[in-house]
HTML snippet that shows the backbone in 3Dmol.js (N, CA, C, O; Angstrom):
<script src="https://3Dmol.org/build/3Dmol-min.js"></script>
<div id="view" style="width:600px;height:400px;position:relative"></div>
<script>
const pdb = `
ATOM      1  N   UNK A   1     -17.678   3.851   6.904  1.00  0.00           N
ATOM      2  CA  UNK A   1     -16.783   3.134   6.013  1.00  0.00           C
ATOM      3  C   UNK A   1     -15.558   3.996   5.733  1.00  0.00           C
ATOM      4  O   UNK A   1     -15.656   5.061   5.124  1.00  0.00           O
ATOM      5  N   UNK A   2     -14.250   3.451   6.252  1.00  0.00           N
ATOM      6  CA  UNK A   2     -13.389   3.914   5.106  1.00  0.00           C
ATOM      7  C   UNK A   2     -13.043   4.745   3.922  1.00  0.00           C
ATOM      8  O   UNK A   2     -13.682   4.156   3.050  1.00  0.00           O
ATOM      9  N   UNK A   3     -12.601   5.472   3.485  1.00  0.00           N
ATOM     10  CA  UNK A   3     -12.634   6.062   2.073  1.00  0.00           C
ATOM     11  C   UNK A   3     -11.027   5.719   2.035  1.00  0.00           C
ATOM     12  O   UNK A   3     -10.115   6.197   2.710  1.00  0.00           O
ATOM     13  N   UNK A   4     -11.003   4.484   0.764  1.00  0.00           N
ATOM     14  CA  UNK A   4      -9.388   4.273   1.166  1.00  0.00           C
ATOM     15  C   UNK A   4      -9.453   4.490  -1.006  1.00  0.00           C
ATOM     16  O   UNK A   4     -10.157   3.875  -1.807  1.00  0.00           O
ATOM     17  N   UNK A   5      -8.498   5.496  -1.235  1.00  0.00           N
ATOM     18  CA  UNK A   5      -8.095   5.599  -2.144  1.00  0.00           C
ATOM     19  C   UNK A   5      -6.952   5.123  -3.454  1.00  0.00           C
ATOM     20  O   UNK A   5      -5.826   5.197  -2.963  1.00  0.00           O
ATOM     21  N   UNK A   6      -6.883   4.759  -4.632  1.00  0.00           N
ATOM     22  CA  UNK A   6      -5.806   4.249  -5.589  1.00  0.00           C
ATOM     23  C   UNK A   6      -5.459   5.186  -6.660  1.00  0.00           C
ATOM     24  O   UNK A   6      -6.290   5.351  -7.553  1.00  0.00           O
ATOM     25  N   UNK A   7      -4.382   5.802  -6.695  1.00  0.00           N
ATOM     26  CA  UNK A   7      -3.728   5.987  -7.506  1.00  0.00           C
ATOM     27  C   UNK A   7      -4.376   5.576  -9.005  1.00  0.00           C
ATOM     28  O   UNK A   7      -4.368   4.446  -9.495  1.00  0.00           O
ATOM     29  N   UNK A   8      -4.799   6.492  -9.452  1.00  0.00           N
ATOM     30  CA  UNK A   8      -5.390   5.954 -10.769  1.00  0.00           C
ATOM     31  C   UNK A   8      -4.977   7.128 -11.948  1.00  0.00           C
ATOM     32  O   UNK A   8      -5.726   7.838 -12.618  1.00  0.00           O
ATOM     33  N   UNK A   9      -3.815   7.064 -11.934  1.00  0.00           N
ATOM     34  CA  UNK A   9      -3.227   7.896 -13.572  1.00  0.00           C
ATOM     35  C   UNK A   9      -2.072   7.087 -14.198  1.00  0.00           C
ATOM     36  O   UNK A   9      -1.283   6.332 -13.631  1.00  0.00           O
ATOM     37  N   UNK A  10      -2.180   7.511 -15.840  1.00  0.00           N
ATOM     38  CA  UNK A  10      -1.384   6.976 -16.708  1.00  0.00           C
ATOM     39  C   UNK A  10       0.346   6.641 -16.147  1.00  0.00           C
ATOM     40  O   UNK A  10       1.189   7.456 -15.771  1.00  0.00           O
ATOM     41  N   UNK A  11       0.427   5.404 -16.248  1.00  0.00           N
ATOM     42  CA  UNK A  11       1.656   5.013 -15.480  1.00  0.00           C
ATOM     43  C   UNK A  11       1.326   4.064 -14.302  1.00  0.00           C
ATOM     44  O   UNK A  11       2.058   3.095 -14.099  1.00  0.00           O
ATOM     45  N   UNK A  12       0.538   4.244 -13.729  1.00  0.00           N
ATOM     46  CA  UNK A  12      -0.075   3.619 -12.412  1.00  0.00           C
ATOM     47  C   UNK A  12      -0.875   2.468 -13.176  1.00  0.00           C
ATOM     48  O   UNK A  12      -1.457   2.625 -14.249  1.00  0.00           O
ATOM     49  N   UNK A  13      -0.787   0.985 -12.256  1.00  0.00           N
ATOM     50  CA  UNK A  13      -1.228   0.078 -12.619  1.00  0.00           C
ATOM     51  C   UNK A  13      -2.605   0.314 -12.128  1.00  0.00           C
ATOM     52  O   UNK A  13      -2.376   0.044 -10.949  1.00  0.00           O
ATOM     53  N   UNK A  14      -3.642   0.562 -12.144  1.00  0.00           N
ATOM     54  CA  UNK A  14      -5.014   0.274 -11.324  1.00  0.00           C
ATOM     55  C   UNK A  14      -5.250  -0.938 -11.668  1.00  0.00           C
ATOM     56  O   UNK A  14      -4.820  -1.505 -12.672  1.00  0.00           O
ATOM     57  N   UNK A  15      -6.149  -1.499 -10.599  1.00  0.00           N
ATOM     58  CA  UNK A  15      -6.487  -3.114 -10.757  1.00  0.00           C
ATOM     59  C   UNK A  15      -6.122  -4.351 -10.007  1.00  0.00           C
ATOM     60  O   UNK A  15      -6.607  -5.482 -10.039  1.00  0.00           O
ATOM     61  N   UNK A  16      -4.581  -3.545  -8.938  1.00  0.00           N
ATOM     62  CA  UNK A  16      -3.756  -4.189  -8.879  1.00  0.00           C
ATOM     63  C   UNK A  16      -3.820  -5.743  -8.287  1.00  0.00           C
ATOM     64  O   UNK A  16      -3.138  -6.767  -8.275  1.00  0.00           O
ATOM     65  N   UNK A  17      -5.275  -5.162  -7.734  1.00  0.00           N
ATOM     66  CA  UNK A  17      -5.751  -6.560  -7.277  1.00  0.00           C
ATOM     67  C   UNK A  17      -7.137  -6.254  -6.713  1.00  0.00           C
ATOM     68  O   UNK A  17      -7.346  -5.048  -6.583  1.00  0.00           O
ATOM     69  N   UNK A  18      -8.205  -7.122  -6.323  1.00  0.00           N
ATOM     70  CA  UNK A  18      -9.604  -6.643  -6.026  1.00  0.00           C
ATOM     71  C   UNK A  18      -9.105  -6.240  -4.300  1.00  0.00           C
ATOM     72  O   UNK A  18      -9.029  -6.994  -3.329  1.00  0.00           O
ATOM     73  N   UNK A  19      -8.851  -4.915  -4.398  1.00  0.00           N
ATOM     74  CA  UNK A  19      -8.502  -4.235  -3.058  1.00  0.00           C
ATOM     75  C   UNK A  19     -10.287  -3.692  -2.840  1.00  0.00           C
ATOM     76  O   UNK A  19     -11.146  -3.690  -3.722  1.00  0.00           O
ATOM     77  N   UNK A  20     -10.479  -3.192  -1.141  1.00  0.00           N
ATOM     78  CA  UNK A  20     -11.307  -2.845  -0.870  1.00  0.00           C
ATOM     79  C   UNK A  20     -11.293  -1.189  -1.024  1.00  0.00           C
ATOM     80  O   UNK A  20     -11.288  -0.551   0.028  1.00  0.00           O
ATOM     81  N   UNK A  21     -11.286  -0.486  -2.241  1.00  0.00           N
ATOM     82  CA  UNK A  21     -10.987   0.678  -2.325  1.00  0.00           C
ATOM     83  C   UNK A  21     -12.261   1.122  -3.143  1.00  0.00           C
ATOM     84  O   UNK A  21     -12.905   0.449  -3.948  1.00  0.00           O
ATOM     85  N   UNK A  22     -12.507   2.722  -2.641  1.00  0.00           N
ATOM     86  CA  UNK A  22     -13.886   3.147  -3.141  1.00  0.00           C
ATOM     87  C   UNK A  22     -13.520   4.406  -3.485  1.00  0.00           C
ATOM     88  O   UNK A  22     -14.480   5.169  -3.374  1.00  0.00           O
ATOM     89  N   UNK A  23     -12.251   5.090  -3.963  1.00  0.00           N
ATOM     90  CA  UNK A  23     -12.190   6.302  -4.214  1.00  0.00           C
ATOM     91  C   UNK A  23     -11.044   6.123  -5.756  1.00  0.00           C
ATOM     92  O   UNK A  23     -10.226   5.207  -5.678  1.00  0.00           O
ATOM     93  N   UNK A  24     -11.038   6.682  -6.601  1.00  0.00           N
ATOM     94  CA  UNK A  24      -9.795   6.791  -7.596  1.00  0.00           C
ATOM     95  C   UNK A  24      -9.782   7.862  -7.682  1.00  0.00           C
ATOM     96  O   UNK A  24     -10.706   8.657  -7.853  1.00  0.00           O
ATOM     97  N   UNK A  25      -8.107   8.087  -7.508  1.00  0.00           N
ATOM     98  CA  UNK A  25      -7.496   9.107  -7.271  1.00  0.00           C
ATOM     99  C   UNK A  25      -6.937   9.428  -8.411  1.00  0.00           C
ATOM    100  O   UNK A  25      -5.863   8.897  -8.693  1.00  0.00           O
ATOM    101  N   UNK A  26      -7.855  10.846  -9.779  1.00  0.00           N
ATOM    102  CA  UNK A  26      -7.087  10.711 -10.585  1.00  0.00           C
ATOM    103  C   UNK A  26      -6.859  12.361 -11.361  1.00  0.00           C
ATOM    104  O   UNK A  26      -6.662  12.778 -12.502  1.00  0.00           O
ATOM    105  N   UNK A  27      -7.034  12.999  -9.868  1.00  0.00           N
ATOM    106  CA  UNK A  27      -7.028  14.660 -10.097  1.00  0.00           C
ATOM    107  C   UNK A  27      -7.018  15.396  -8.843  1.00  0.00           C
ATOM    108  O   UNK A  27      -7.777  14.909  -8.005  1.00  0.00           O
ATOM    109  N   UNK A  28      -6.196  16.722  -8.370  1.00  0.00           N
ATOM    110  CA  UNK A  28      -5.731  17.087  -7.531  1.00  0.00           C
ATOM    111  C   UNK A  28      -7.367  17.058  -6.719  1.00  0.00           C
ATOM    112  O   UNK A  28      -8.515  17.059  -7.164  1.00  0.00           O
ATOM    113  N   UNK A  29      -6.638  17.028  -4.983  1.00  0.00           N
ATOM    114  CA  UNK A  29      -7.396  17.963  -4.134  1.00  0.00           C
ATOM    115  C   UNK A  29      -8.345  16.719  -3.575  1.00  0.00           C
ATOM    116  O   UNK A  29      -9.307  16.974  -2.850  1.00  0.00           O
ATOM    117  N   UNK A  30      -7.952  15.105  -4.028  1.00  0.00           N
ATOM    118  CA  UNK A  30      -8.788  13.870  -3.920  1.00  0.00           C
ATOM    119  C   UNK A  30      -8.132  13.435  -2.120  1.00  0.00           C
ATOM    120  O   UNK A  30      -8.627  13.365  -0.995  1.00  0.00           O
ATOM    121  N   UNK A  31      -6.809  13.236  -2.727  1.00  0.00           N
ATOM    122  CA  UNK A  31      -6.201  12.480  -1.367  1.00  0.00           C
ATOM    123  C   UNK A  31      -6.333  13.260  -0.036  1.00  0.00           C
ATOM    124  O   UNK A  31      -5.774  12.520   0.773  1.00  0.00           O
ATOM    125  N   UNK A  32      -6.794  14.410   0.660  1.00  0.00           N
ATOM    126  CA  UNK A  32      -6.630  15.293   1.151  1.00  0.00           C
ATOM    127  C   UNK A  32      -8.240  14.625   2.149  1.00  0.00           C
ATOM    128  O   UNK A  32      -8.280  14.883   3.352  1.00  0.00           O
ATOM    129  N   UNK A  33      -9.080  14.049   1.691  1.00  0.00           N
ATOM    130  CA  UNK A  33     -10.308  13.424   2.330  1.00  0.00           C
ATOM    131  C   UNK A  33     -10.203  12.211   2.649  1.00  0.00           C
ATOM    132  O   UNK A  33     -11.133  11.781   3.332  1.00  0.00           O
ATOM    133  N   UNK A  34      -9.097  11.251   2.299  1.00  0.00           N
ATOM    134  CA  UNK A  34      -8.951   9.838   2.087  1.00  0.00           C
ATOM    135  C   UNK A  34      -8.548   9.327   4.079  1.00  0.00           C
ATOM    136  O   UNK A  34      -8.354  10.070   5.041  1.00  0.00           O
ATOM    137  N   UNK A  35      -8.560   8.310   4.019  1.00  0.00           N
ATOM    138  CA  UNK A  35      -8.209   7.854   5.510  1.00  0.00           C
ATOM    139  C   UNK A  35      -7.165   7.076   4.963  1.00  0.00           C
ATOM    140  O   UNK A  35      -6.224   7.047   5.755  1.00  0.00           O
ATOM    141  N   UNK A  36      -6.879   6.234   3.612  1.00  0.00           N
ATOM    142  CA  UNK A  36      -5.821   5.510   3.152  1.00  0.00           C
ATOM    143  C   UNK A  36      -5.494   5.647   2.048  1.00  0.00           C
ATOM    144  O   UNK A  36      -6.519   5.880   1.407  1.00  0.00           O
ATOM    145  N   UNK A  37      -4.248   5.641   1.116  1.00  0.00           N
ATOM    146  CA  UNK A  37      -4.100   5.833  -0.278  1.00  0.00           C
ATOM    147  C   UNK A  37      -3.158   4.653  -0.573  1.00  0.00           C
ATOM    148  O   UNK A  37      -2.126   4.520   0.085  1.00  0.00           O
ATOM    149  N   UNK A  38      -3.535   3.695  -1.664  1.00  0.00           N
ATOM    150  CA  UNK A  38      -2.654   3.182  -1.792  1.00  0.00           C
ATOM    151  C   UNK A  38      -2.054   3.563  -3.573  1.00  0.00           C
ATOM    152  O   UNK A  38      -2.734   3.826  -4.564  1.00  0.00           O
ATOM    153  N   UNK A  39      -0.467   3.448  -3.420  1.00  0.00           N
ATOM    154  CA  UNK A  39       0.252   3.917  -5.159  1.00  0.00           C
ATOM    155  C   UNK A  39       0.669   2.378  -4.961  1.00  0.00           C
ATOM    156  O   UNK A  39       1.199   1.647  -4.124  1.00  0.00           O
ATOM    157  N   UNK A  40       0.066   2.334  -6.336  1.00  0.00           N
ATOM    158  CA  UNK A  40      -0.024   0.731  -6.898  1.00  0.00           C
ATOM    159  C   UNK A  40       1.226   0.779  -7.873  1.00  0.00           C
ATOM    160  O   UNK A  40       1.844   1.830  -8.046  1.00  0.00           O
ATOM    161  N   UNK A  41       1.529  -0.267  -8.427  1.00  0.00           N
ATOM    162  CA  UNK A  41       2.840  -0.695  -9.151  1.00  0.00           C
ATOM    163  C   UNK A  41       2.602   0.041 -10.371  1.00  0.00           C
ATOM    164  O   UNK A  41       1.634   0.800 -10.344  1.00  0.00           O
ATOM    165  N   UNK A  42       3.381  -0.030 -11.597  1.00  0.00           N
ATOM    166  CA  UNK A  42       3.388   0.087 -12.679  1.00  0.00           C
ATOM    167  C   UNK A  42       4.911   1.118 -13.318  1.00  0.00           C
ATOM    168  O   UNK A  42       6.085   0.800 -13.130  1.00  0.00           O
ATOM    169  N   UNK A  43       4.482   2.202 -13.978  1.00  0.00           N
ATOM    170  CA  UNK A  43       5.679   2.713 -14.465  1.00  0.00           C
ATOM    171  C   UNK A  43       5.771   3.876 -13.946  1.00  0.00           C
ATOM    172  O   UNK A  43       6.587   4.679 -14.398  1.00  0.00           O
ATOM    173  N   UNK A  44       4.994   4.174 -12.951  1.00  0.00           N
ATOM    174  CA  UNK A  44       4.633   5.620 -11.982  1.00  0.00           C
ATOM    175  C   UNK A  44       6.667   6.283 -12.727  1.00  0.00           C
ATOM    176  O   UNK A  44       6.955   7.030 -13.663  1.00  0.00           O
ATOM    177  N   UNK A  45       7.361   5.690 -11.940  1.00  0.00           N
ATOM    178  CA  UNK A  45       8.361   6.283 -12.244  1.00  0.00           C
ATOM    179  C   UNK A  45       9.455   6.446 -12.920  1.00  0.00           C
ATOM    180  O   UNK A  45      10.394   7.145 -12.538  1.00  0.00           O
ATOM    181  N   UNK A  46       9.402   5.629 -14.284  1.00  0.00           N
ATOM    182  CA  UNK A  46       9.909   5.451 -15.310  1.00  0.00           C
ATOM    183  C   UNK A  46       8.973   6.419 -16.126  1.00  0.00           C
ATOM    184  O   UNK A  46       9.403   7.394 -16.743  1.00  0.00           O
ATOM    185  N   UNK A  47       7.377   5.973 -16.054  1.00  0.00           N
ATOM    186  CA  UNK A  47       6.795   7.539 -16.999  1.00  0.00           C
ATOM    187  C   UNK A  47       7.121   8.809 -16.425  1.00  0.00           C
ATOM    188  O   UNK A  47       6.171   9.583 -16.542  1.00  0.00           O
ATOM    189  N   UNK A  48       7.975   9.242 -15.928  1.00  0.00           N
ATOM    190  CA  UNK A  48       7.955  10.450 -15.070  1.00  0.00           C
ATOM    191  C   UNK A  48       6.456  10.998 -14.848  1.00  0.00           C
ATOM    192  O   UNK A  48       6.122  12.033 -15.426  1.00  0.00           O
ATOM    193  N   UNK A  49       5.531  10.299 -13.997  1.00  0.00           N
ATOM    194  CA  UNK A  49       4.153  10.628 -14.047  1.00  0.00           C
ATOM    195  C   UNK A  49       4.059  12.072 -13.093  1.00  0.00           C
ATOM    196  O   UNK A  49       3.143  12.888 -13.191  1.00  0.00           O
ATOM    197  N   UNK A  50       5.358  12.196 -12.049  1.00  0.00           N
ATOM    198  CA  UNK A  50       5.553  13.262 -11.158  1.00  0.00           C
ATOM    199  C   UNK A  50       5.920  14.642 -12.499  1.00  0.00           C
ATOM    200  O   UNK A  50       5.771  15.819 -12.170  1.00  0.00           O
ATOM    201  N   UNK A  51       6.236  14.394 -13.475  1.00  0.00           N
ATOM    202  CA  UNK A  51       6.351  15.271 -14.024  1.00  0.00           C
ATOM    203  C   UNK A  51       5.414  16.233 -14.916  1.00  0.00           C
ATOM    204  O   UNK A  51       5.427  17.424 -15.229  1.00  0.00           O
ATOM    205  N   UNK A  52       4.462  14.929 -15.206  1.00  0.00           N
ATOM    206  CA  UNK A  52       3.228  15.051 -15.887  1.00  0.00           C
ATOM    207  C   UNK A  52       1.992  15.455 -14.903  1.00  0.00           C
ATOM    208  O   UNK A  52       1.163  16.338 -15.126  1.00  0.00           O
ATOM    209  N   UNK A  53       2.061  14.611 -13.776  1.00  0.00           N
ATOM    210  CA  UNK A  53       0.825  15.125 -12.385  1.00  0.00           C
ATOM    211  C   UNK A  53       1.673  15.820 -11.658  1.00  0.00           C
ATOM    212  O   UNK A  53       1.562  15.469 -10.483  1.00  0.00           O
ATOM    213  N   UNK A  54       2.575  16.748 -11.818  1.00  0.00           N
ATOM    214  CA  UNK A  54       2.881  17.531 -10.802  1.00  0.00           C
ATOM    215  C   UNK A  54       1.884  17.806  -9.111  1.00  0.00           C
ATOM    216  O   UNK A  54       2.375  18.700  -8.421  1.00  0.00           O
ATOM    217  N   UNK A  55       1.256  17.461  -8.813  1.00  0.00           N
ATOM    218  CA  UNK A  55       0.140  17.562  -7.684  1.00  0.00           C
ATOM    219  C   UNK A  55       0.179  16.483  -7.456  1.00  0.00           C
ATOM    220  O   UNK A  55      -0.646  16.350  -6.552  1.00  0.00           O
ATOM    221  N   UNK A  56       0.700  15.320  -7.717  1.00  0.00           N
ATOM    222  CA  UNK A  56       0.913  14.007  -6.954  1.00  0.00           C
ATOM    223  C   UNK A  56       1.952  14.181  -5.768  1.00  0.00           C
ATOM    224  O   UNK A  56       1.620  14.267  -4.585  1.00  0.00           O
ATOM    225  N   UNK A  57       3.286  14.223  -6.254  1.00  0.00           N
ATOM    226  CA  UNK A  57       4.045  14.352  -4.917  1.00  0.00           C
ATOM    227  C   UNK A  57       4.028  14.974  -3.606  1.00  0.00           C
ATOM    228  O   UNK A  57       4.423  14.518  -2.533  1.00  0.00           O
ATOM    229  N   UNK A  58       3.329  16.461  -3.969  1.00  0.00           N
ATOM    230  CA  UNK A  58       2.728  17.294  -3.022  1.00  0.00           C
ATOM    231  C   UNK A  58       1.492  16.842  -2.395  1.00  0.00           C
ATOM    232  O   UNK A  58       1.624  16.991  -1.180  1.00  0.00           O
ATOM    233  N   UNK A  59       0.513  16.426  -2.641  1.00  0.00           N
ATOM    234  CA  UNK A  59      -0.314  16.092  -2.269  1.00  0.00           C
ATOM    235  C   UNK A  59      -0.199  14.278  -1.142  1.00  0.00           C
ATOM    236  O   UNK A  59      -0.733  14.050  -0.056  1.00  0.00           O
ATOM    237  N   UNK A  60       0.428  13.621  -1.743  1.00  0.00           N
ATOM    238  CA  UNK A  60       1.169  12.597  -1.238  1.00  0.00           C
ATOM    239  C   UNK A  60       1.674  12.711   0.133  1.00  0.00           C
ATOM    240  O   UNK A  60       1.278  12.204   1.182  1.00  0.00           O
ATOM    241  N   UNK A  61       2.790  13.618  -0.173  1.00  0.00           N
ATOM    242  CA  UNK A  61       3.919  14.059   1.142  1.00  0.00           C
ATOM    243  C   UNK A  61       2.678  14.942   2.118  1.00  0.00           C
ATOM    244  O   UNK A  61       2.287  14.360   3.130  1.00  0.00           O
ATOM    245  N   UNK A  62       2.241  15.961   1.881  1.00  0.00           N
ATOM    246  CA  UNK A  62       1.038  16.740   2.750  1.00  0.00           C
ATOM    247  C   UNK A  62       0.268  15.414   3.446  1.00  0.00           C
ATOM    248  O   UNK A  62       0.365  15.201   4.654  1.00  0.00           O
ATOM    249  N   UNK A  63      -0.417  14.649   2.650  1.00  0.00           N
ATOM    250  CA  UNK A  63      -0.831  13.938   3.349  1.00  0.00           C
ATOM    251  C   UNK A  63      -0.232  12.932   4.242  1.00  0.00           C
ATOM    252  O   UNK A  63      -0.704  12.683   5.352  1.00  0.00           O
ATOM    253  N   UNK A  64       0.632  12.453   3.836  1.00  0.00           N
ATOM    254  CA  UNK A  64       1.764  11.172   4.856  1.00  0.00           C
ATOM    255  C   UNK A  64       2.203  12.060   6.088  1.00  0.00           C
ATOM    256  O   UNK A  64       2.348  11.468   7.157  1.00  0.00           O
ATOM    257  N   UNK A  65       2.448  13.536   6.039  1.00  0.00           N
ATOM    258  CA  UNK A  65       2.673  14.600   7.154  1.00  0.00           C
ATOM    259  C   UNK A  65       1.638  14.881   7.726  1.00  0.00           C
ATOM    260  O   UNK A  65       1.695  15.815   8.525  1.00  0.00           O
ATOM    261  N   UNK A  66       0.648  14.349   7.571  1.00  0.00           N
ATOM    262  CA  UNK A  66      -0.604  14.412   8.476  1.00  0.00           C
ATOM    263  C   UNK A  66      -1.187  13.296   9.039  1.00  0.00           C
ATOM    264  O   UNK A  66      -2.360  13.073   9.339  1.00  0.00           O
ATOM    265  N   UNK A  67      -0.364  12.746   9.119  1.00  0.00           N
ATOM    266  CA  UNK A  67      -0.828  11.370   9.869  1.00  0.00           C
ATOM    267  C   UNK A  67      -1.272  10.150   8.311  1.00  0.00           C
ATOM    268  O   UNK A  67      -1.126   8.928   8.328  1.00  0.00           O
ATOM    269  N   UNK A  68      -1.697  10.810   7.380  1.00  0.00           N
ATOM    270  CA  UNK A  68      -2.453   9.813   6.481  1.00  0.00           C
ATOM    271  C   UNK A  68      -1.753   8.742   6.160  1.00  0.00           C
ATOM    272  O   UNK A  68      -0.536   8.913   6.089  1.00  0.00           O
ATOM    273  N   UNK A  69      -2.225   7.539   5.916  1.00  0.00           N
ATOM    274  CA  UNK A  69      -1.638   6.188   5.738  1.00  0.00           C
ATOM    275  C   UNK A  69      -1.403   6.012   4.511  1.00  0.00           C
ATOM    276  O   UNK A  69      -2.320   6.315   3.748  1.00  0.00           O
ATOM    277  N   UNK A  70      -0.207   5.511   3.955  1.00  0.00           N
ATOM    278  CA  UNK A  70      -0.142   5.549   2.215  1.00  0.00           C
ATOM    279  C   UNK A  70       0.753   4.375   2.391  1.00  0.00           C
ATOM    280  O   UNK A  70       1.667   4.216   3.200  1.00  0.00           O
ATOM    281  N   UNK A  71       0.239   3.487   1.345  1.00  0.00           N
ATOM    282  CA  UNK A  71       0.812   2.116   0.740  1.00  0.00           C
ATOM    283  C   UNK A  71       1.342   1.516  -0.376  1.00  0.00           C
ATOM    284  O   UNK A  71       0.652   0.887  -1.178  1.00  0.00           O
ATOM    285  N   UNK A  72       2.700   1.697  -0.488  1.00  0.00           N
ATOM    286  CA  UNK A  72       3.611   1.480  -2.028  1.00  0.00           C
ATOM    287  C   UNK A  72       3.647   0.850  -2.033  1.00  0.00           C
ATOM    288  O   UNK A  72       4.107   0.175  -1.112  1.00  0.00           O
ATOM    289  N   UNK A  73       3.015   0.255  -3.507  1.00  0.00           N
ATOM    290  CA  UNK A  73       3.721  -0.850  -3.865  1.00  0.00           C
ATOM    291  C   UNK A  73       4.262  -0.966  -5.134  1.00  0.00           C
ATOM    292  O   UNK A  73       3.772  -0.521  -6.172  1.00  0.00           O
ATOM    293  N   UNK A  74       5.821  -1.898  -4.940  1.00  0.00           N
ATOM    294  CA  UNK A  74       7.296  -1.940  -6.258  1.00  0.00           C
ATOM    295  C   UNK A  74       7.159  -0.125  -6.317  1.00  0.00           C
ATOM    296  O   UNK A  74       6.813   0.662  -5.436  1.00  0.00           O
ATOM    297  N   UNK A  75       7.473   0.046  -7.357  1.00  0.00           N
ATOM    298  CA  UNK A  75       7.282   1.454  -8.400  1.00  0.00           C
ATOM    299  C   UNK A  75       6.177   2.477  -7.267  1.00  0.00           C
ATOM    300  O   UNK A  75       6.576   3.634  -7.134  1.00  0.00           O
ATOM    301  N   UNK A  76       5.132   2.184  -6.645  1.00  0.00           N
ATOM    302  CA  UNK A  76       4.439   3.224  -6.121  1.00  0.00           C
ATOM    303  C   UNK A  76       5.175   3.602  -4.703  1.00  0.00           C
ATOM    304  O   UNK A  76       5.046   4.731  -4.229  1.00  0.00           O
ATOM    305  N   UNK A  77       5.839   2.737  -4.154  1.00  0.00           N
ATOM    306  CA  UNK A  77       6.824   3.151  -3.152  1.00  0.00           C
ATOM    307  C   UNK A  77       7.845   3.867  -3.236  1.00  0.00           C
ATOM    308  O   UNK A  77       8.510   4.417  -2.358  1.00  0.00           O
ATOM    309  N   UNK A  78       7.997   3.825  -4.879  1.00  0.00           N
ATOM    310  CA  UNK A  78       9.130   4.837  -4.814  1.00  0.00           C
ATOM    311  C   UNK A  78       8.862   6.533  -4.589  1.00  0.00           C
ATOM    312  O   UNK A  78       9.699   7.398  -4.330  1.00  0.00           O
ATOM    313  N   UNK A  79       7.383   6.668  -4.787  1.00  0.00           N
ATOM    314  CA  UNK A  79       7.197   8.463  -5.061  1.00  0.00           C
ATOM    315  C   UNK A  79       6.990   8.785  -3.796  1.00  0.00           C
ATOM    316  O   UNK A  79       7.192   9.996  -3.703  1.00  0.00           O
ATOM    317  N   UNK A  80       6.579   8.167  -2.387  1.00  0.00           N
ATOM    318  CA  UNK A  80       6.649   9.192  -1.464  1.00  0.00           C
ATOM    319  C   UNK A  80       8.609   8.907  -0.698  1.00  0.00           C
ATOM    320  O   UNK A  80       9.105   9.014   0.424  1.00  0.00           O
ATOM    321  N   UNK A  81       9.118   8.536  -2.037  1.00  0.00           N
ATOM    322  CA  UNK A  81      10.729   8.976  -1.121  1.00  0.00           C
ATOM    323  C   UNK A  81      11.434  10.200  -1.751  1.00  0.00           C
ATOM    324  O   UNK A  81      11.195  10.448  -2.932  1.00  0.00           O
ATOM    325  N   UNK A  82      12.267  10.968  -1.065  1.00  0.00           N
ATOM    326  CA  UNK A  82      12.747  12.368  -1.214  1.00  0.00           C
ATOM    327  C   UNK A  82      14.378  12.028  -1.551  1.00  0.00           C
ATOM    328  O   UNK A  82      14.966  11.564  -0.574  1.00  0.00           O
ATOM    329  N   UNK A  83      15.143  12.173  -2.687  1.00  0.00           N
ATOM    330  CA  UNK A  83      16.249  12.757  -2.941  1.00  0.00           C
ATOM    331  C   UNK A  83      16.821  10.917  -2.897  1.00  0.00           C
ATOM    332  O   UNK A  83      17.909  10.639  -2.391  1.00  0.00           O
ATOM    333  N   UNK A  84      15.995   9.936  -3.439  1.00  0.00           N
ATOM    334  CA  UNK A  84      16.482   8.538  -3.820  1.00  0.00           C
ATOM    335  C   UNK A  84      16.527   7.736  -2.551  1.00  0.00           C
ATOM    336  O   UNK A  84      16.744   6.531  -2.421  1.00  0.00           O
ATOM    337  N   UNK A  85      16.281   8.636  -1.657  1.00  0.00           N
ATOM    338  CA  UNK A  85      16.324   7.888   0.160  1.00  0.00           C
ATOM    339  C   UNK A  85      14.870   7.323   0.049  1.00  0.00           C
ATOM    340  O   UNK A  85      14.260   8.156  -0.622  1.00  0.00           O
ATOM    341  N   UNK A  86      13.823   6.058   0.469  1.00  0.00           N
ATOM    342  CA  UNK A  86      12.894   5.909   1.015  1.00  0.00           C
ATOM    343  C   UNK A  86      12.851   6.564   2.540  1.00  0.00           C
ATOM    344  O   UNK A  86      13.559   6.385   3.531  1.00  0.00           O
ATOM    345  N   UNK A  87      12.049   7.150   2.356  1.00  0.00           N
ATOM    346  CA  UNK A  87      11.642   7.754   4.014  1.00  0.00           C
ATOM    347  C   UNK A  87      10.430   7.308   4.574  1.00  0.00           C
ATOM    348  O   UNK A  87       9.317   7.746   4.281  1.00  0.00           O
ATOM    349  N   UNK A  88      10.745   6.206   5.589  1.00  0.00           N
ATOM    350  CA  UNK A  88       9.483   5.568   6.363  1.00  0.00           C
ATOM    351  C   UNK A  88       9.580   5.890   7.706  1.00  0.00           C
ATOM    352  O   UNK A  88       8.719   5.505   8.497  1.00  0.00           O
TER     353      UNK A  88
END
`;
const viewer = $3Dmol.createViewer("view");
viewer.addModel(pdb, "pdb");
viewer.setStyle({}, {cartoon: {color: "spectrum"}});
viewer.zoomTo();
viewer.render();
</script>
């Protein structure tokens, strides 16, 4: 099976819908085992949650540079982009 992971900290919508996900991601060193991560909507980046989970963005980008699959959605698409550019 899969280990497809969600974004699950303050700011982040969890719930976003009955996804087939079996991991919550809500403390460093999680996404690094995952085969998929998805950052779900909410205020990820209006709460400055990158400021508060510092180990999100890093962990994010490490993983998307390793092949790992990551899925934004609204607001969760915005944190794996660098310097206001989306980079896909």
């Amino acid at each position: 099976m899969a280990k497809i992971g969600i974004l699950n900290v303050r700011g982040a919508m969890p719930h976003y819908e009955q996804l087939p996900f079996n991991v919550y991601v809500d403390k460093p060193g999680i996404i690094k085992d995952l085969d998929a991560l998805i950052l779900p909507p909410g205020t990820l980046v209006e709460s400055q949650a990158l400021t508060r989970y510092d180990w999100i963005k890093r962990e994010v980008w490490e993983f998307a540079e390793n092949g790992g699959v990551v899925i934004g959605v609204c607001s969760g698409a915005q944190l794996p982009s660098r310097g206001g550019k989306l980079n896909v």
